[in-house]
C-alpha positions in Angstrom: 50.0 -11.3 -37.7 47.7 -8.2 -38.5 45.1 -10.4 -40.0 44.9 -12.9 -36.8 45.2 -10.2 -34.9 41.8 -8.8 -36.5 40.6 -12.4 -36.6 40.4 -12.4 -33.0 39.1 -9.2 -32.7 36.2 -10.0 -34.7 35.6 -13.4 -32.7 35.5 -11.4 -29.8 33.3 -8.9 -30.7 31.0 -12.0 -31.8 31.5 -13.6 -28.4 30.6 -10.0 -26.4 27.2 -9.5 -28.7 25.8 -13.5 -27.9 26.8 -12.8 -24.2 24.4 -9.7 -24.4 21.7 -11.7 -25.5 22.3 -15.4 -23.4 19.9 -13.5 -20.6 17.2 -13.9 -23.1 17.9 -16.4 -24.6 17.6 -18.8 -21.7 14.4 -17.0 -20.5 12.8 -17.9 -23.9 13.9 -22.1 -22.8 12.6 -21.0 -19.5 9.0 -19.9 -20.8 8.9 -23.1 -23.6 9.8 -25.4 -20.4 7.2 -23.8 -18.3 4.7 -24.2 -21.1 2.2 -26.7 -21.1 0.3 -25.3 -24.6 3.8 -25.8 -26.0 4.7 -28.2 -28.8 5.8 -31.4 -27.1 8.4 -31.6 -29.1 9.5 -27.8 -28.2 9.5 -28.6 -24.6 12.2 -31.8 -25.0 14.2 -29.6 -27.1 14.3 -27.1 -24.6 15.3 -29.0 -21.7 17.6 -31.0 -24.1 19.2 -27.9 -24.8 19.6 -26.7 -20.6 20.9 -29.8 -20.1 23.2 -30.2 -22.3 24.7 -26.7 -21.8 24.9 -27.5 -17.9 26.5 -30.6 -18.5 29.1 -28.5 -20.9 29.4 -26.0 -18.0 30.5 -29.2 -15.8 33.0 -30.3 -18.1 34.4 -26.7 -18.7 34.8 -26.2 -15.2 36.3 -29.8 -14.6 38.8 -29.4 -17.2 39.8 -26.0 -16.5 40.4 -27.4 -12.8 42.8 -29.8 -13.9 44.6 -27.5 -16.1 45.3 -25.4 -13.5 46.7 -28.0 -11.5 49.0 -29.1 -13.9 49.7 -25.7 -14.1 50.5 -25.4 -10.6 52.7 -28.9 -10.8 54.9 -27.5 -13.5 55.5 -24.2 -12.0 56.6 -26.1 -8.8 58.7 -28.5 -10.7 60.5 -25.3 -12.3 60.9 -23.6 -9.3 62.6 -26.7 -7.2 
């Protein structure tokens, strides 16, 4: 118990240091995007990359939707 305990302590500690930095980390896709000296390559990465995380964010949100509404069935279904 102690050790998962610190496990998830430690993941969140991890997850509140990469929030600190998503800020700059999507400016830095922004400015390879926005580039036209850039690499090609770099820019299809880059907008690879947005897209793909928008497209996760979509999904997230979808899915969390639905849980919450199967949520909301059950506890109606325990209540009646």
């Amino acid at each position: 118990m102690f050790l998962e305990t610190l496990d998830r302590y430690a993941v969140g500690q991890a997850v509140a240091r990469l929030s600190q930095v998503c800020g700059e980390a999507v400016e830095t896709l922004r400015e390879i995007l926005k580039n036209p000296e850039a690499p090609a390559s770099s820019r299809v990465s880059a907008a690879k990359t947005v897209l793909d995380t928008a497209l996760k964010s979509v999904e997230l949100e979808e899915i969390n939707r639905r849980i919450e509404a199967l949520e909301q069935a059950v506890i109606g279904k325990e209540v009646m």
